[in-house]
Each structure stands twice: as structure tokens, then as C-alpha cells.
C-alpha positions as CSV (number, residue, x, y, z in Angstrom):
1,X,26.1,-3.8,6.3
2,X,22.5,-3.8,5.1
3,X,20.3,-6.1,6.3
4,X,18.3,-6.0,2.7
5,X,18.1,-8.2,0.3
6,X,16.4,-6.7,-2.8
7,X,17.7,-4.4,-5.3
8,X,17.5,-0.8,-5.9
9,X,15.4,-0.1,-9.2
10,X,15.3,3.1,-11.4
11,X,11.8,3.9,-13.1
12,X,9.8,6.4,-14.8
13,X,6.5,7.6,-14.0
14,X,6.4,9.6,-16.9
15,X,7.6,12.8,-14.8
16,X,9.6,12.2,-12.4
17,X,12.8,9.8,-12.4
18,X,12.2,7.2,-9.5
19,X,14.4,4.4,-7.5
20,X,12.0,1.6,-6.7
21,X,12.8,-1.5,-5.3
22,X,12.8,-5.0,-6.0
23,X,12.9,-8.3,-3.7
24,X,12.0,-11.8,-5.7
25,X,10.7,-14.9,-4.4
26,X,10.9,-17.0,-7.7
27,X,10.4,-16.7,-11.3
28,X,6.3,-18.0,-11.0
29,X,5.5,-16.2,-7.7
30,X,2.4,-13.6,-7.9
31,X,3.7,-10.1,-7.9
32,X,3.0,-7.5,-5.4
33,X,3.5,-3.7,-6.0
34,X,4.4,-1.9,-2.1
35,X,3.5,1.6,-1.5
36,X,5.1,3.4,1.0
37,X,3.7,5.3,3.7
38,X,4.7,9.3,4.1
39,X,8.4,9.3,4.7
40,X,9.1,8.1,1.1
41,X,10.7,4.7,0.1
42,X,12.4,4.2,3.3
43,X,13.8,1.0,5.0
44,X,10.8,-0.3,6.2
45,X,9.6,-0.6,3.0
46,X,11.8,-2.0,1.7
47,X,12.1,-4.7,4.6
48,X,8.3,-5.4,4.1
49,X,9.1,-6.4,0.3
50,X,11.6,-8.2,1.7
51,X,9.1,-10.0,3.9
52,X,6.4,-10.7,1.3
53,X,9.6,-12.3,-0.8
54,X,10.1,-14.4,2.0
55,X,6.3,-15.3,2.1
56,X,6.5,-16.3,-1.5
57,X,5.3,-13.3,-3.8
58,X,7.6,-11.0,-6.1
59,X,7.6,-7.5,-4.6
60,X,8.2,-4.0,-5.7
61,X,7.9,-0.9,-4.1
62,X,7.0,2.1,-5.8
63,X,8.6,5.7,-5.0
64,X,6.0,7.9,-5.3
65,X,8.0,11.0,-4.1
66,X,10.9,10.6,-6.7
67,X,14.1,9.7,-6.8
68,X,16.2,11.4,-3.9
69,X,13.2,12.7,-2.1
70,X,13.0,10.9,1.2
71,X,11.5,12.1,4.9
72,X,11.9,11.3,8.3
73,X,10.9,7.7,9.4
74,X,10.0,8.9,12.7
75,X,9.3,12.5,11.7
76,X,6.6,14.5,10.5
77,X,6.2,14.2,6.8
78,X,3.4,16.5,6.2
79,X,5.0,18.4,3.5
80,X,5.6,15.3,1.3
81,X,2.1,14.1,1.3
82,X,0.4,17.5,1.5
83,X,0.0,18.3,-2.0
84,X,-1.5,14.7,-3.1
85,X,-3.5,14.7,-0.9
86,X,-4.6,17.7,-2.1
87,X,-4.1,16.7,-5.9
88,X,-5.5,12.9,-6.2
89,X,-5.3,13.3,-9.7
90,X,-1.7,13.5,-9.6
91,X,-1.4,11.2,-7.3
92,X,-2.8,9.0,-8.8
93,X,-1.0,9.7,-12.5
94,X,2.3,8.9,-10.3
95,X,0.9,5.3,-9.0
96,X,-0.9,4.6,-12.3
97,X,3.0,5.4,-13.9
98,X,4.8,3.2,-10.9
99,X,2.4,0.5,-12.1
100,X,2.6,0.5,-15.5
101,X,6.5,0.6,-15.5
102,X,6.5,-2.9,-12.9
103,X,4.6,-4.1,-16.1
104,X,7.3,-3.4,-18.2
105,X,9.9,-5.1,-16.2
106,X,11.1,-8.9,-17.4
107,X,9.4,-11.3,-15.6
108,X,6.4,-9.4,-14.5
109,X,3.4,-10.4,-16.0
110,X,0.6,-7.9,-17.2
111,X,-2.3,-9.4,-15.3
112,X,-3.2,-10.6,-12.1
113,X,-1.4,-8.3,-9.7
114,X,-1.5,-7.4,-6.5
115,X,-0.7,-4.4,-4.5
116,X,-0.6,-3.3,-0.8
117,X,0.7,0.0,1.0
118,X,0.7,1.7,4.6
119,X,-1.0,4.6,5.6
120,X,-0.5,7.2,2.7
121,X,0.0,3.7,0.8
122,X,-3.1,2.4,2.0
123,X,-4.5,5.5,0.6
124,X,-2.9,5.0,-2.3
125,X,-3.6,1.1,-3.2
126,X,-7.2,2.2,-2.8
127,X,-6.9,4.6,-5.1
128,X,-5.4,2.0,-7.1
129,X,-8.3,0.0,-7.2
130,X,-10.8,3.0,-7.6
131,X,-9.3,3.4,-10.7
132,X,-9.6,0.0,-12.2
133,X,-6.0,0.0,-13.1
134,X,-5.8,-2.6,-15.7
135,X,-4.0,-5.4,-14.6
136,X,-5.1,-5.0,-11.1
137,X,-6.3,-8.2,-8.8
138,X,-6.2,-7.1,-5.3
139,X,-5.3,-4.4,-2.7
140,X,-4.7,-4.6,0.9
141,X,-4.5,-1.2,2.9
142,X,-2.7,-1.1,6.1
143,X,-4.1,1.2,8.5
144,X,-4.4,3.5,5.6
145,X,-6.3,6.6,5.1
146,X,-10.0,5.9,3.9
147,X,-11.1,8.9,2.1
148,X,-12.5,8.5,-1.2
149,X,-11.1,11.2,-3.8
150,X,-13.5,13.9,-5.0
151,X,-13.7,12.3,-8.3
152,X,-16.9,9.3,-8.2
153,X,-15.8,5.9,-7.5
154,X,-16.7,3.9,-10.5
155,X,-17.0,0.1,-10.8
156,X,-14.1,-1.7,-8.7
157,X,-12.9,-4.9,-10.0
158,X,-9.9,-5.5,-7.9
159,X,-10.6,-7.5,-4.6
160,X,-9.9,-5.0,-1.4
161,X,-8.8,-5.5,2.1
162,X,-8.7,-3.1,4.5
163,X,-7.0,-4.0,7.6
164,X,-7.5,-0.9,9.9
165,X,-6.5,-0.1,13.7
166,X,-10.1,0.4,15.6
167,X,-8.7,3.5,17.3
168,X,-6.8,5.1,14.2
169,X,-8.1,8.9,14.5
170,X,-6.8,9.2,10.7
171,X,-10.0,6.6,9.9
172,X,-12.7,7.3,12.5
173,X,-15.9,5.7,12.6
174,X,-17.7,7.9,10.0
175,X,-14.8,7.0,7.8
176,X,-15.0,3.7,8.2
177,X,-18.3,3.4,7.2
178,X,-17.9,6.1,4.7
179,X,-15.9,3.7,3.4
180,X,-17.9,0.5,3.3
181,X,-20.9,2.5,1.6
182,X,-18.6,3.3,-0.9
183,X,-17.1,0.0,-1.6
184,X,-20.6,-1.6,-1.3
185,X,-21.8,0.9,-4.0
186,X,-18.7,-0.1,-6.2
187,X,-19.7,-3.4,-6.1
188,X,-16.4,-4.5,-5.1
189,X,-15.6,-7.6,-2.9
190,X,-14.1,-6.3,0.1
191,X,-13.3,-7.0,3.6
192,X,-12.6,-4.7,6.6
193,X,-10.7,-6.1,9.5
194,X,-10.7,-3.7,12.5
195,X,-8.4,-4.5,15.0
196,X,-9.2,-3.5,18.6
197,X,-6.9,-1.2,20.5
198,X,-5.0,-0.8,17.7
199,X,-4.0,3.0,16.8
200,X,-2.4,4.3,13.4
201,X,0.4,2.4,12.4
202,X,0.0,-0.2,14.3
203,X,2.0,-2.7,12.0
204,X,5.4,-0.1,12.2
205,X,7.4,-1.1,15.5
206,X,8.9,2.4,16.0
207,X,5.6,3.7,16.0
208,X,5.5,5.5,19.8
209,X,3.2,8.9,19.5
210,X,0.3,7.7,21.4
211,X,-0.7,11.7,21.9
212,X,-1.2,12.2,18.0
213,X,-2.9,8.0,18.5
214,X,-0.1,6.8,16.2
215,X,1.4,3.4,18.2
216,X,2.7,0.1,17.9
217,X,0.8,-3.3,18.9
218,X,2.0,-6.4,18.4
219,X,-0.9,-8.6,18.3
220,X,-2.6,-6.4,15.1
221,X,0.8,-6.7,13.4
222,X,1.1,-9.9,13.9
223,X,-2.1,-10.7,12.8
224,X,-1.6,-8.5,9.6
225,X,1.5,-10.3,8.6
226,X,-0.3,-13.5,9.1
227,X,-3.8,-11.9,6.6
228,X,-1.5,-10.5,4.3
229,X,-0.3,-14.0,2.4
230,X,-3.5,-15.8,2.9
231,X,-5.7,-13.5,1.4
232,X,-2.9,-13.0,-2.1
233,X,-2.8,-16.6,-2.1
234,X,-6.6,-16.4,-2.6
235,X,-6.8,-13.4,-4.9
236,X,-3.4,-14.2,-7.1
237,X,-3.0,-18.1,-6.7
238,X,-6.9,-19.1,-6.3
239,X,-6.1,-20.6,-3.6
């Protein structure tokens, strides 16, 4: 028996037929959209919208792959996030669909949303907030993947937090600070929390390839689940 407790979701994008999920807190709780990281819409995922339920916020999680297309949790998913990575353009036209259709759900309001994602996610809720996506409050990226997309970063309204492992070698220094130039210039209000001996994927539990410097620790995990409500309670309650 599953351990969820959310429901499976069918969406459009526009393209590509997708199964998102769904986990509620109540019927006034903030909404967050999840992005997954590059194995697809996996349980994980899924168990972290089930978390942020738990915390008090709405949740859905986006599939950004489409319906059906799903990788290996512990695998290498290189061929999934390849080509957007290589085409942030479409990338972002799938996310800017995902969004859009959580809009369109009952219940979800059109404003005042918040969204968060892991590593390719990461990537993605940054790209998010690049974009302006109307509707948009706040991102958090979770030892996600700093680099801006070739086309300029405009104006970024959405408040960001990145919460990135100090020894990730997906976000090195250069990045990082790559990073912060280009938030600074966007005039966004960010924060960057660097976590000391933490690697990529810090926050994933069956993270154990210390050779590529992709591992678990429990401390930065810990004390991302514990950043992750206050700072939407700030952003989406005004708190």
C-alpha cells in the first residue's frame, strides 16, 4: 500500500499530456507548485508535497517530462534533462503551461503563489521567477542548478531563496556568485543559504555518490525542511 496521500492529477501544458499531483492542506492554505528533480515526477516528489501539506500549504507538483515518462530515482537521468537544458525556451514554455493549468484548477487562486523544486527543479523555479510568471510570489531552489538561461534576466518580482549545498560541484563558487550578480542586477529580493559540507542533493536520503559529490546530510535537510515553511509563511501569509 502507498504511503501517499495526494492524488494523481492529469494536465496540459499545451503539448504534452501530463499526470501531476496534488496533496491539500485546506481550502485557504497558500499554494505551492513542486518541481521535480531529473528522474521525473517520482515518489519523492510526491512525498515532499505531501510534506509541505502537512506543513500547511496546498501543493502540486508539476510533470515536466509528460505523462508516462519517468527515470531512475537513483539512476542517471541525463537523457531526460539533456535537451532543456539545452532548450530553456522550451523548458520554460512546459513550466509556464504546468503553471498556468494549477491556475485553472478549483480552489487555486490566481495570485500569490509559490513554487519550489530540486535540482533540475531548482533550475526550473528560477526560471520561473526569471520570467515574471504572472501570479508568481516566491521560489525556493533546493540545491538546484544556478545557471542563468542565455536569454537576459529581466526585472524579478517573485521573492527567491536559494538553499544550496557549499560543496555542490553542479553550483561552484563562480556560480554562486554568478548567481548573486544576477539576482542583485534583477533587483530581486533574495537570499542564499549555503550549507557547509553539504554536496548535491543533500535534502534526498538515498542520495550516496560521494565520487560524482552528490550525498546525503542530515543536518542541511533538516535545516531546509525547517526554512522551507518559514520563509512561504513570510512570502504567501505575510507573516
Amino acid at each position: 500500500m502507498s504511503d501517499l496521500r495526494g492524488t494523481d492529477i492529469p494536465y496540459s501544458d499545451g503539448r504534452l499530456d501530463c499526470l501531476g499531483y496534488q496533496a491539500e492542506a485546506s481550502a485557504d492554505a497558500p499554494w505551492v507548485v513542486v518541481v521535480h528533480e531529473w528522474s521525473g515526477l517520482n515518489h519523492g516528489t510526491k512525498a515532499a508535497c505531501d510534506r509541505l501539506a502537512g506543513l500547511g500549504f496546498n501543493a502540486f507538483a508539476l510533470d515536466v517530462f509528460g505523462a508516462g515518462t519517468r527515470g531512475d530515482e537513483t539512476g542517471d537521468n541525463s537523457h531526460l534533462i539533456g535537451p532543456l537544458l539545452g532548450d530553456r525556451t522550451e523548458l520554460l514554455r512546459r513550466l509556464t503551461g504546468g503553471f498556468e493549468a494549477v491556475k485553472r484548477l478549483p480552489g487555486v487562486p490566481e495570485g500569490g503563489l509559490g513554487a519550489m523544486g530540486f535540482c533540475f527543479g531548482g533550475l526550473s523555479v528560477l526560471d520561473m521567477a526569471r520570467a515574471a510568471l504572472p501570479g508568481l510570489r516566491a521560489v525556493i531552489s533546493i540545491h538546484g542548478i544556478l545557471a542563468a538561461p542565455p536569454t537576459p534576466t529581466g526585472p524579478i518580482a517573485a521573492s527567491v531563496l536559494a538553499l544550496h549545498g557549499w560543496e555542490d560541484p553542479f553550483a561552484d563558487t563562480d556560480a554562486v556568485k554568478a548567481f548573486a550578480e544576477e539576482m542583485t542586477t534583477a533587483g530581486a529580493d533574495w537570499q542564499l543559504h549555503a550549507y557547509g559540507h553539504a554536496k548535491h542533493a543533500f535534502s534526498f536520503p538515498r542520495a550516496n555518490k560521494p565520487e560524482m559529490g552528490i550525498l546525503y546530510e542530515p543536518r542541511a535537510a533538516a535545516r531546509t525542511w525547517r526554512t522551507i515553511p518559514a520563509f512561504f509563511d513570510e512570502t504567501l501569509r505575510g507573516g
